[in-house]
DSSP file (Angstrom, degrees, kcal/mol; ACC not computed):
  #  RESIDUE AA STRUCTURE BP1 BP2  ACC     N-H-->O    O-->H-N    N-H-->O    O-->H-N    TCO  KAPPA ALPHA  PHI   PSI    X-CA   Y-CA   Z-CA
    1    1 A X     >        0   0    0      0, 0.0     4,-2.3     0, 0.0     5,-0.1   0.000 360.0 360.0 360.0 -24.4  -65.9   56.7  -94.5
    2    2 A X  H  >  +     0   0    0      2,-0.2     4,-1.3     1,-0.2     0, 0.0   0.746 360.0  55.4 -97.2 -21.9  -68.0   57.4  -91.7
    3    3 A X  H  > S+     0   0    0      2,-0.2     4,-2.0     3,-0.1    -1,-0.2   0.822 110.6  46.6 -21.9 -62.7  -70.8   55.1  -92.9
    4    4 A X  H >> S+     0   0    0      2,-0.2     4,-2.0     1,-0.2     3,-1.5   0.995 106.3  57.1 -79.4 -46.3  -68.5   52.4  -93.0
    5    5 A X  H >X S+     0   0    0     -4,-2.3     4,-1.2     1,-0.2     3,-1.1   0.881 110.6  48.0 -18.0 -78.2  -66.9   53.1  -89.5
    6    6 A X  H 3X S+     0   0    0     -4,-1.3     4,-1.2     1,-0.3    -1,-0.2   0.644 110.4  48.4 -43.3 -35.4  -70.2   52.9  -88.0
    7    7 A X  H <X S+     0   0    0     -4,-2.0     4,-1.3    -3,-1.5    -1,-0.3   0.874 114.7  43.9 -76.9 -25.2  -70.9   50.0  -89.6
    8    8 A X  H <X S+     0   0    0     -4,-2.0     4,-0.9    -3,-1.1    -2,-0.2   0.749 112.3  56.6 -37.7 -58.2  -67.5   48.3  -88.7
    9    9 A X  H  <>S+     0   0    0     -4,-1.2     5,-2.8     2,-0.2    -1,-0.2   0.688 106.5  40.0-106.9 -68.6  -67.8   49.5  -85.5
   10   10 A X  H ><5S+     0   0    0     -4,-1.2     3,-0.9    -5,-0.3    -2,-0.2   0.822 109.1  60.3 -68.1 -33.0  -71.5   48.0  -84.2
   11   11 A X  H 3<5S+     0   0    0     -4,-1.3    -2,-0.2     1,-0.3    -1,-0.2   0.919 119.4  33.1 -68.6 -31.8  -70.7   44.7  -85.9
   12   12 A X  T 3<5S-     0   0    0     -4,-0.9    -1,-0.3    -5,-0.1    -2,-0.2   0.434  98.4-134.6 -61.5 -17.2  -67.5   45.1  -83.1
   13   13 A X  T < 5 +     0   0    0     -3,-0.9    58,-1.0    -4,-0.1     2,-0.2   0.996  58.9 140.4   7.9  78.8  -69.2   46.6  -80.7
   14   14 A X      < -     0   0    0     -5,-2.8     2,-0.4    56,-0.2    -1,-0.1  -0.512  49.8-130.6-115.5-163.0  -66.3   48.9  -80.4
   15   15 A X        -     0   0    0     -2,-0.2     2,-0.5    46,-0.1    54,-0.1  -0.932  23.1-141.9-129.3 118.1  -66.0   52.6  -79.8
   16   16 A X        -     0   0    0     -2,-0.4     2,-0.4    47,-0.0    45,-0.1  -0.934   8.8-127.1 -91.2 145.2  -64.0   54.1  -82.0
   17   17 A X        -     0   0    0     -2,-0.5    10,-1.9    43,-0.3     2,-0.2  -0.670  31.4-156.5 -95.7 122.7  -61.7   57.1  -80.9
   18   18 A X  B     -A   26   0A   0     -2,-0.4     9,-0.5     8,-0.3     2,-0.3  -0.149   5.7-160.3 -84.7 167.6  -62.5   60.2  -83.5
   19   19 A X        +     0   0    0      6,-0.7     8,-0.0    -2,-0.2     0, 0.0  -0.830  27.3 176.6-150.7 136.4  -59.9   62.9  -84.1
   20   20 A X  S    S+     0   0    0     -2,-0.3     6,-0.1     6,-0.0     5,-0.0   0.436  97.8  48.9 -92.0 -32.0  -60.4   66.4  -85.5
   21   21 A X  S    S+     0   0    0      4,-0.1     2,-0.2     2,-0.1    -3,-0.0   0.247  95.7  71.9 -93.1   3.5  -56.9   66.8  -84.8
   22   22 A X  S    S-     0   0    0      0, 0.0    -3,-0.1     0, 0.0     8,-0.1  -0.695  82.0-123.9-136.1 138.6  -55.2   63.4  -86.5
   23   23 A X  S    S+     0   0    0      1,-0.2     7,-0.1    -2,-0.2    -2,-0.1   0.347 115.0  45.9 -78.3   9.4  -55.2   63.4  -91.0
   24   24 A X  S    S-     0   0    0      2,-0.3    -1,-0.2     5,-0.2     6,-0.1   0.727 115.4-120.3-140.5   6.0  -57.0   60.2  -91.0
   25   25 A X  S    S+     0   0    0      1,-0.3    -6,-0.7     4,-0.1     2,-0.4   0.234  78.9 101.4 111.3   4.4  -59.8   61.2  -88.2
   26   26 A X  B >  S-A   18   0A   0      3,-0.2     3,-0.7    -8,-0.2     2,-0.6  -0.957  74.1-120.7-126.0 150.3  -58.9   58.5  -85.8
   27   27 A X  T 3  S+     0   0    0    -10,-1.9   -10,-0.3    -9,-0.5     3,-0.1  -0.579 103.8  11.0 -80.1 113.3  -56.8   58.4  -82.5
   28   28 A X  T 3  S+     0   0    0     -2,-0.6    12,-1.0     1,-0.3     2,-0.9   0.725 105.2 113.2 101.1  23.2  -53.7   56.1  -82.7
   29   29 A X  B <   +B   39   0B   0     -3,-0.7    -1,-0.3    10,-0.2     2,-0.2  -0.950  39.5 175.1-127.8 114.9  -54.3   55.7  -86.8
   30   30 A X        -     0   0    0      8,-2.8     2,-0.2    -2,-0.9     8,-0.1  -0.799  32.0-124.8-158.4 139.1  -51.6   57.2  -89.3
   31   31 A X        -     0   0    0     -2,-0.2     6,-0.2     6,-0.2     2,-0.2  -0.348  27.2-138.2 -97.8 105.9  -51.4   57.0  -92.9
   32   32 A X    >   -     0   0    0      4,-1.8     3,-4.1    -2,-0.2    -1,-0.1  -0.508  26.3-111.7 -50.8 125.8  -47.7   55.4  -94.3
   33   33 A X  T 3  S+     0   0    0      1,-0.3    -1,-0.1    -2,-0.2    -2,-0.1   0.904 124.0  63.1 -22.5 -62.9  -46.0   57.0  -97.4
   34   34 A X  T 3  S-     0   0    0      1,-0.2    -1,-0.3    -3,-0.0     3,-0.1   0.504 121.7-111.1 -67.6  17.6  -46.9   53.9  -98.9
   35   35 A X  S <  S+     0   0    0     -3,-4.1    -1,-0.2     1,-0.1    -2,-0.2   0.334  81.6 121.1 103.0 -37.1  -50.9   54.5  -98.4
   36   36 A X        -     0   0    0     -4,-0.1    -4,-1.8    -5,-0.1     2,-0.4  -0.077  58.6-134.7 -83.3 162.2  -51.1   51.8  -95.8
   37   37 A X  E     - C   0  53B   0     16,-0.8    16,-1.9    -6,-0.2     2,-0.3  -0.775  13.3-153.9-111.4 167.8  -52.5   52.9  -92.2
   38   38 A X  E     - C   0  52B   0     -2,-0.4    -8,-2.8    14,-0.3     2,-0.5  -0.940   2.1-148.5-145.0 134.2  -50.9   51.8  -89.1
   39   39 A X  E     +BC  29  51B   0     12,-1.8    11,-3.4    -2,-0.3    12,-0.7  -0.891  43.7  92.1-130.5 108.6  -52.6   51.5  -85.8
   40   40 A X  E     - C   0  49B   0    -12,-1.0     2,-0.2    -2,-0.5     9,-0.2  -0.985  36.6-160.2-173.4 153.1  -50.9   52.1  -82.9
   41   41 A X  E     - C   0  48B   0      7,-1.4     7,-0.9    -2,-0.3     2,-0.2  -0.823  40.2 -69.0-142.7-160.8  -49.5   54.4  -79.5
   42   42 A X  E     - C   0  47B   0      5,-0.3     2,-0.3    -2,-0.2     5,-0.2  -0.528  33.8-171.0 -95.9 130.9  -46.8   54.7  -76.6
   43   43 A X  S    S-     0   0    0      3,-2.7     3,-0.5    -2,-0.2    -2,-0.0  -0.812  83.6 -16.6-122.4  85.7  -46.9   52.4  -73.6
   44   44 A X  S    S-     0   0    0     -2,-0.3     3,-0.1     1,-0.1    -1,-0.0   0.957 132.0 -48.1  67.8  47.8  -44.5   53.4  -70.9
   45   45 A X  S    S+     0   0    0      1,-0.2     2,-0.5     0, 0.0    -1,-0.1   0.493 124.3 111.7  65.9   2.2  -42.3   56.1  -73.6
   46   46 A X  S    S-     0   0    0     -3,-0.5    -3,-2.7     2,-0.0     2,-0.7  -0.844  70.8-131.4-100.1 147.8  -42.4   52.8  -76.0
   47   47 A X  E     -C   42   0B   0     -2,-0.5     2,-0.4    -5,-0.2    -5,-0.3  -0.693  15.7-162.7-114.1 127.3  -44.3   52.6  -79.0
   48   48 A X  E     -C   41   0B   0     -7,-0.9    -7,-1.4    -2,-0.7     2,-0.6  -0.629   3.1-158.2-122.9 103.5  -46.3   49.9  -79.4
   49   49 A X  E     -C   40   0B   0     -2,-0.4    -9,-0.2    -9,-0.2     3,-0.1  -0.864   4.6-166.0-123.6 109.8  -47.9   48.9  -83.4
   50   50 A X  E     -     0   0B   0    -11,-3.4     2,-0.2    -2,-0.6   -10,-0.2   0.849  63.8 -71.3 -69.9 -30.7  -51.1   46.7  -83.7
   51   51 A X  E     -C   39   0B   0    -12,-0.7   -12,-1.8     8,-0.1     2,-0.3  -0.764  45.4 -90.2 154.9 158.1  -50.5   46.1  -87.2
   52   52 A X  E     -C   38   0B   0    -14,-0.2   -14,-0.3    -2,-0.2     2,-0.3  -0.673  49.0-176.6-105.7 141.1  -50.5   48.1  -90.7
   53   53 A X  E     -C   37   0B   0    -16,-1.9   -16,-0.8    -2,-0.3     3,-0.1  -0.631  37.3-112.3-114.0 174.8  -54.5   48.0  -93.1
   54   54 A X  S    S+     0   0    0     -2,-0.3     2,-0.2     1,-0.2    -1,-0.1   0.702  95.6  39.4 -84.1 -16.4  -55.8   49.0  -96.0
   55   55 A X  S  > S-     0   0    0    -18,-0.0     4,-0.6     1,-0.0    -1,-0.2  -0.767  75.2-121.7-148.0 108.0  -57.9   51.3  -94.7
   56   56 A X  H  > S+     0   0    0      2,-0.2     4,-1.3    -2,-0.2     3,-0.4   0.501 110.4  53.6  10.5 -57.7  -58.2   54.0  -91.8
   57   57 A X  H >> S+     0   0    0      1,-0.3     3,-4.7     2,-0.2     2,-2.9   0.803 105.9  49.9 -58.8-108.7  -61.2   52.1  -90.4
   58   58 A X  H 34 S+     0   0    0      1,-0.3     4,-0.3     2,-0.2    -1,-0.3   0.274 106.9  50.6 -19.8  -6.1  -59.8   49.3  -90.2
   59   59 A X  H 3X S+     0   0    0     -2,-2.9     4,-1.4    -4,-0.6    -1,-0.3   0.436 107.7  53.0 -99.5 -24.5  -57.0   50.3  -88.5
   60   60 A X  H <X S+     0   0    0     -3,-4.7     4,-0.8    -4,-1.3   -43,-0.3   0.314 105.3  55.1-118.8   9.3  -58.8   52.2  -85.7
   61   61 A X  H  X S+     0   0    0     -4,-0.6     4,-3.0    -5,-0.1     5,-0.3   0.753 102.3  53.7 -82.9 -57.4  -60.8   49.4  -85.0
   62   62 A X  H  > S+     0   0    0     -4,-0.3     4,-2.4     1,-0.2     5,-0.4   0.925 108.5  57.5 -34.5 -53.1  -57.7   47.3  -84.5
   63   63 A X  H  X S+     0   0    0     -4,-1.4     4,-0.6     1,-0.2    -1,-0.2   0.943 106.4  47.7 -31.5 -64.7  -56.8   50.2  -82.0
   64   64 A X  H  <>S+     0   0    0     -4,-0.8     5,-1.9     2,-0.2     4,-0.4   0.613 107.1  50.8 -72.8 -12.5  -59.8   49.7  -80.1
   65   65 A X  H ><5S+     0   0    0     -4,-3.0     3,-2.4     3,-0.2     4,-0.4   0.968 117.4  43.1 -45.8 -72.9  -59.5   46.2  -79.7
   66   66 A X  H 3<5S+     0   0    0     -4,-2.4    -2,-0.2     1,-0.4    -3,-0.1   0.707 112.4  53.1 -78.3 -17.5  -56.0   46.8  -78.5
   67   67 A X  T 3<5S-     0   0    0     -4,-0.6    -1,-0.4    -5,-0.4    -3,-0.2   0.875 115.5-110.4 -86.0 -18.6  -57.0   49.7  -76.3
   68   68 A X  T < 5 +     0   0    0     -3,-2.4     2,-3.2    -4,-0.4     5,-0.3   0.530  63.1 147.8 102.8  19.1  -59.8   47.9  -74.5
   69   69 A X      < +     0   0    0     -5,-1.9     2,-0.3    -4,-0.4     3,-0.1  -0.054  27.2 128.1 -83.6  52.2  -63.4   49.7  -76.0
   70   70 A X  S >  S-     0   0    0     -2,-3.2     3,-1.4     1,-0.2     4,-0.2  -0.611  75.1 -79.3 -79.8 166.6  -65.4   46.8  -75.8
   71   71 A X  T 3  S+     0   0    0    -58,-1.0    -1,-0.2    -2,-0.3   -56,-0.0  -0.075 112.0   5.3 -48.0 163.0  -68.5   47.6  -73.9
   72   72 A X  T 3> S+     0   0    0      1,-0.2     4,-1.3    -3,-0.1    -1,-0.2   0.574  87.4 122.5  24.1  19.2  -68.5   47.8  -70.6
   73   73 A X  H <> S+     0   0    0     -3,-1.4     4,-0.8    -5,-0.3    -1,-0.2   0.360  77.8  60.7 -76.1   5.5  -64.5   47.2  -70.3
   74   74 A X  H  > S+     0   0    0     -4,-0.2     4,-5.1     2,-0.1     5,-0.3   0.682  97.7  45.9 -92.3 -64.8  -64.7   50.3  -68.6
   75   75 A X  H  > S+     0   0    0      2,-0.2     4,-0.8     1,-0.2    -2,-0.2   0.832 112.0  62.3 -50.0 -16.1  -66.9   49.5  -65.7
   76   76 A X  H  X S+     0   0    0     -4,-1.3     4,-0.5     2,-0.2     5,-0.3   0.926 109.1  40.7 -58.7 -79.1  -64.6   46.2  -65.4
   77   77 A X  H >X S+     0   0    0     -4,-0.8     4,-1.4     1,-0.3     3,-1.3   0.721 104.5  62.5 -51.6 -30.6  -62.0   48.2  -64.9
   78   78 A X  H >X S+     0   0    0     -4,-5.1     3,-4.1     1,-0.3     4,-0.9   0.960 112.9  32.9 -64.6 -78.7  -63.3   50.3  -62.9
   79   79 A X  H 3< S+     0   0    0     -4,-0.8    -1,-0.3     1,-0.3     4,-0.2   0.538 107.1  71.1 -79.4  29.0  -64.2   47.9  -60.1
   80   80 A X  H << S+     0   0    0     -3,-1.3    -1,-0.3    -4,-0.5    -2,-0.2   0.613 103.9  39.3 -76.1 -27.1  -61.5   46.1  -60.9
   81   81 A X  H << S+     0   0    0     -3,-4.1    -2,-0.3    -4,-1.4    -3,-0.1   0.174 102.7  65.3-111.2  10.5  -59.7   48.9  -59.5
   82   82 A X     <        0   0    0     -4,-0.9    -3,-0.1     1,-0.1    -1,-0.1   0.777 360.0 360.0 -98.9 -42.7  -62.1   49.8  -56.2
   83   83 A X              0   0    0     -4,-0.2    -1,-0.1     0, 0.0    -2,-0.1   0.374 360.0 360.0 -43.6 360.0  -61.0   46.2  -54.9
């Protein structure tokens, strides 16, 4: 699984956010009775669902899309925000 992340992951140039602390190893990723994953967190006490996968990976890339982890989307913000 962590193979394929990685590959998933560079072909995105994403980040993906890792968990020790989450059952399916990703932040914002959890695993439906029915099997399915769903990728999503809280926006202002709402909570806010990018969409259900077939698989963990895939689901915590759709996170990081939705969170912003492209490369350098930090340093945007960031002097987005010294202006």
């Amino acid at each position: 699984v962590v193979a394929e992340a990685e590959v998933v992951a560079e072909a995105e140039g994403l980040r993906l956010h890792l968990s020790s602390s989450r059952a399916t190893g990703y932040k914002g990723v959890q695993q439906s009775p029915s099997g399915r994953f769903r990728a999503g967190h809280r926006v202002d006490g709402r909570q806010v669902c990018y969409g259900t996968f077939d698989t963990a990976v895939e689901a915590a890339v759709a996170y990081a899309r939705a969170v912003g982890e492209a490369p350098g989307q930090a340093e945007l913000a960031a002097a987005a925000a010294a202006r």
